[in-house]
C-alpha positions as CSV (number, residue, x, y, z in Angstrom):
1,X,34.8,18.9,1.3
2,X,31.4,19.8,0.0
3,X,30.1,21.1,3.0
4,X,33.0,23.5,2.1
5,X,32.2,24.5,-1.4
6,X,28.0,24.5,-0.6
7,X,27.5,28.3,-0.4
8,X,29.6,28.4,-3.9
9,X,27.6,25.2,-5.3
10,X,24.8,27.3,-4.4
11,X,25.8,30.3,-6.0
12,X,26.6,28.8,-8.8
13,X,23.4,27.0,-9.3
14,X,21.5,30.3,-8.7
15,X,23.4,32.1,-11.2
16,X,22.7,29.0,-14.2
17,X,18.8,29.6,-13.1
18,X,19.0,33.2,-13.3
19,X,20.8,33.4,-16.9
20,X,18.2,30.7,-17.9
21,X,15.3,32.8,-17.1
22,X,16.4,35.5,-18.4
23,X,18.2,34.3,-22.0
24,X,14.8,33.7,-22.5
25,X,13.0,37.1,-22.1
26,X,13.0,39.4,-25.0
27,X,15.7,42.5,-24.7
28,X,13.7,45.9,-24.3
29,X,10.0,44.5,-24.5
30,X,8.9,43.2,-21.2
31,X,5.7,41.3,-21.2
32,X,3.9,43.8,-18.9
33,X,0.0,43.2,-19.6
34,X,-1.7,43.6,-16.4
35,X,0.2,47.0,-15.8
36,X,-0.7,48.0,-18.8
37,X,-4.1,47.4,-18.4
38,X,-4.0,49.3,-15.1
39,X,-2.0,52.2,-17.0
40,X,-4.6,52.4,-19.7
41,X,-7.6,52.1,-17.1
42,X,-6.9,53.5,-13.9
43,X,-7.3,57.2,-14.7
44,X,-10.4,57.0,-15.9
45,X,-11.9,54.6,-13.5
46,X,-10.2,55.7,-10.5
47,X,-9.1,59.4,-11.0
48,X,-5.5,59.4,-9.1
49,X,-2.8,60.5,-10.8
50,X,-0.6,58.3,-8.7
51,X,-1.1,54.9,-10.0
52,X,0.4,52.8,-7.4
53,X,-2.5,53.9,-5.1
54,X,-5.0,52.9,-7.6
55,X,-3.3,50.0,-7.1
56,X,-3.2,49.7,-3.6
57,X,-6.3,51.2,-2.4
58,X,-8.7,50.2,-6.0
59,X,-7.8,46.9,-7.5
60,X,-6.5,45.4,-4.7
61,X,-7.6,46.9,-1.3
62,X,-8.8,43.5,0.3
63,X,-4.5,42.8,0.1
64,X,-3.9,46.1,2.1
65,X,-6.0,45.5,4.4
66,X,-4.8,42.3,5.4
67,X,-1.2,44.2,5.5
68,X,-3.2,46.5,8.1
69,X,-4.4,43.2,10.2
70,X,-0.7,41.7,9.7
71,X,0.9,44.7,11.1
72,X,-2.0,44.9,13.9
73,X,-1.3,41.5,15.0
74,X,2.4,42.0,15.4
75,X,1.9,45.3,17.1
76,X,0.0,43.4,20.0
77,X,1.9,40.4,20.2
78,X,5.3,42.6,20.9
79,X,2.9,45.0,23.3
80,X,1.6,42.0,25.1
81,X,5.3,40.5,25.5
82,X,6.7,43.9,26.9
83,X,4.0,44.7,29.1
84,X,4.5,41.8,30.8
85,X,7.8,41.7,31.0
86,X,7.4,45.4,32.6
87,X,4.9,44.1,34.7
88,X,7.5,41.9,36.5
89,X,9.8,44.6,37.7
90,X,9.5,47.0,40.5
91,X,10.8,50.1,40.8
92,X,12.0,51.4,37.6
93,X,15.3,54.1,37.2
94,X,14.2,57.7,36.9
95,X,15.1,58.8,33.5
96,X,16.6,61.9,32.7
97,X,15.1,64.1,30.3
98,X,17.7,65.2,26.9
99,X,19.9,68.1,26.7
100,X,19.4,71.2,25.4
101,X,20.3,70.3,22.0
102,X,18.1,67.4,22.0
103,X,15.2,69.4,23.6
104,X,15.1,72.3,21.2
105,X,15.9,70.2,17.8
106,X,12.7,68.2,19.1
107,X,10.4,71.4,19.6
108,X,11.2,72.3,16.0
109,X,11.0,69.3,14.1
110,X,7.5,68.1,15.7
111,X,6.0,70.2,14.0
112,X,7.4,70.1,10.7
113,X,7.0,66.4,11.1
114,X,3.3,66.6,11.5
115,X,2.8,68.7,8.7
116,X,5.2,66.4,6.5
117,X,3.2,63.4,7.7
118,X,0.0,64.9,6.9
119,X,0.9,66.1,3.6
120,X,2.4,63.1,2.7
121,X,-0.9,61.0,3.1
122,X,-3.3,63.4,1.9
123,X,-1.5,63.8,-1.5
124,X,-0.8,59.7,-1.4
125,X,-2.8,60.1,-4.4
126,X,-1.3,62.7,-6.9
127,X,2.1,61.9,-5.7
128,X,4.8,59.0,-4.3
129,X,3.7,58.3,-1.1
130,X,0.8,57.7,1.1
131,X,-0.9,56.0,4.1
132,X,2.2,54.0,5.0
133,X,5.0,56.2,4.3
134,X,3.0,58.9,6.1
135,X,1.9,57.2,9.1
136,X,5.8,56.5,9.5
137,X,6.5,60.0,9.8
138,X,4.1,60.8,12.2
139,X,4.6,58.0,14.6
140,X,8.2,59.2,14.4
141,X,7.1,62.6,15.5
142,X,5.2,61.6,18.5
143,X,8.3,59.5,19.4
144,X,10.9,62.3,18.7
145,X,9.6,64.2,21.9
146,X,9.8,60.8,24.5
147,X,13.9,60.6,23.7
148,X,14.0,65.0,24.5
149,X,11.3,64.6,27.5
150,X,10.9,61.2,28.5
151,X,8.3,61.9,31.6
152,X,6.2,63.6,28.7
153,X,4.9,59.9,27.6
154,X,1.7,60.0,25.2
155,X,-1.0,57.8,26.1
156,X,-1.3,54.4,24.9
157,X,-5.1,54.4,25.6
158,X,-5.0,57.6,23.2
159,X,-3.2,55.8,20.5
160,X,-5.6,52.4,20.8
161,X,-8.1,55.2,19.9
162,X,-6.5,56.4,17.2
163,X,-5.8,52.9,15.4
164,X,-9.3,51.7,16.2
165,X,-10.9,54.3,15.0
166,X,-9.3,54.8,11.8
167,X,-9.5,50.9,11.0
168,X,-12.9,50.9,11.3
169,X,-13.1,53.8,9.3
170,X,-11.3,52.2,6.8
171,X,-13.8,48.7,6.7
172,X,-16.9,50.9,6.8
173,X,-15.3,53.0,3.5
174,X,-14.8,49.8,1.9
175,X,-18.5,48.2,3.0
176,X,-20.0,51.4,2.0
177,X,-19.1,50.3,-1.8
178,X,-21.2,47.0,-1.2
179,X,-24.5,49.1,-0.8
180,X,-24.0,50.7,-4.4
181,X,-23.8,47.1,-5.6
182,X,-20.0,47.7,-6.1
183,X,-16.9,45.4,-4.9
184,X,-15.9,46.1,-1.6
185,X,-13.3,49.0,-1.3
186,X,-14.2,50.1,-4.4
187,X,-13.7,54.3,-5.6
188,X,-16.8,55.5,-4.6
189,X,-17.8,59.8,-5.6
190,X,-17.0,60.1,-8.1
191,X,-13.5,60.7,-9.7
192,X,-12.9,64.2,-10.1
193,X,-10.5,66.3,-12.1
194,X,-7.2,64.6,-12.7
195,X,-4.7,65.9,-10.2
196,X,-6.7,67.9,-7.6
197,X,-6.4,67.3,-4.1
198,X,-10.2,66.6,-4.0
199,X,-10.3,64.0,-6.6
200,X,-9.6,60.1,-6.5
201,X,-12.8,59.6,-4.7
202,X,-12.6,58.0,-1.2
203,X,-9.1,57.2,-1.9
204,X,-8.2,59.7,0.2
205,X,-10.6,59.1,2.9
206,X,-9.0,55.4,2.5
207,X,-5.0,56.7,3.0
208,X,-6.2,58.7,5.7
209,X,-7.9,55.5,7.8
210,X,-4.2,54.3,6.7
211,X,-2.1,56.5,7.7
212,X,-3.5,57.6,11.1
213,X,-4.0,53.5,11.6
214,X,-0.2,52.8,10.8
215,X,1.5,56.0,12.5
216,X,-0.8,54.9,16.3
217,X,0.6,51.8,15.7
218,X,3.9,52.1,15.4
219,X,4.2,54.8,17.8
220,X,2.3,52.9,20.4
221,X,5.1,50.0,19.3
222,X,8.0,52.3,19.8
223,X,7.1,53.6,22.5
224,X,6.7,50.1,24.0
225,X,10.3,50.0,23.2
226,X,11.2,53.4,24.8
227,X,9.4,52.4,28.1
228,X,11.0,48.7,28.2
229,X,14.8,50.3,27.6
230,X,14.0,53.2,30.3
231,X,13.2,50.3,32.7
């Protein structure tokens, strides 16, 4: 009988905790005093008119990269799993490239996916977005053009490039801080005017490590995914 009723036990013991908590929190004044003291501070010591990448990228980069090294490690483990498991088989299907539809929806959205990518993680810092959201869309637009022309595969020694590169990129940014006796990953140049697309410091440098680091990833993941169903 109470294996039965468990999931409503639980529910109902979630639901007291949740109306405990919040009877006591004050109605329309919510303690917020770190993010206030990022609001108040955070222009002036960081420039970028998006605060969430003051955030991310100033007070607390040394978390961001490690979401970088997280997303690294998974990326290899799942490379290292299919390539072996491709590396047992023999033979593989042709694969038939995408219909017309498919072919000439892909020739026009490449590019408009690039240029959304890009725009997306070179104004991270005056606007929503960023490195990650950015580096999403253009890993989708390198894997857009496998599914339309699947014996048009990019290279994966290319992409290693690519994501090697830009991480190291981003750890030099951040060590380059250390010389001016700063913290590492601190806003170095300065801060600029207040909404211009040269402003923010190396934030943007920073997104840009980020964004090129996360879309090689992930396109070098999917298409791990694209060879290993074609097989």
């Amino acid at each position: 009988m109470l294996t039965r009723y468990s999931a409503l036990i639980f529910a109902a013991g979630l639901a007291f905790m949740l109306f405990v908590l919040f009877s006591g929190l004050p109605l329309g004044a919510p303690g917020m005093v770190v993010g206030q003291a990022v609001l108040d501070r955070a222009p002036a010591e960081v420039g970028a008119a998006n605060i969430v990448t003051a955030v991310v990228l100033g007070y607390r980069g040394i978390d961001t990269m490690g979401e970088l090294a997280i997303l690294f490690a998974a990326a290899t483990a799942i490379g290292l799993v299919l390539g072996r498991s491709r590396g047992s088989r023999h033979c593989p299907p042709a694969i038939q490239p995408g219909g017309f539809i498919l072919r000439a929806g892909n020739d026009m959205l490449f590019p408009l996916l690039l240029v959304v990518g890009l725009y997306i993680i070179l104004h991270g810092h005056l606007t929503p977005g960023g490195g990650f959201q950015g580096g999403v869309v253009l890993a989708a637009a390198f894997v857009l053009p496998v599914l339309a022309r699947p014996t048009d595969m990019p290279s994966h020694a290319a992409m290693a490039w690519i994501e090697g590169l830009a991480g190291a990129a981003f750890i030099l940014t951040g060590m380059a801080a250390l010389a001016y006796d700063r913290a590492f990953l601190a806003p170095l140049l300065g801060t600029g005017e207040m909404g211009a697309l040269v402003s923010a410091g190396t934030l943007p440098i920073l997104y840009l490590a980020v964004g090129l680091k996360v879309g090689a990833e992930l396109a070098s993941l999917l298409l791990s995914l694209t060879e290993e169903g074609g097989d």
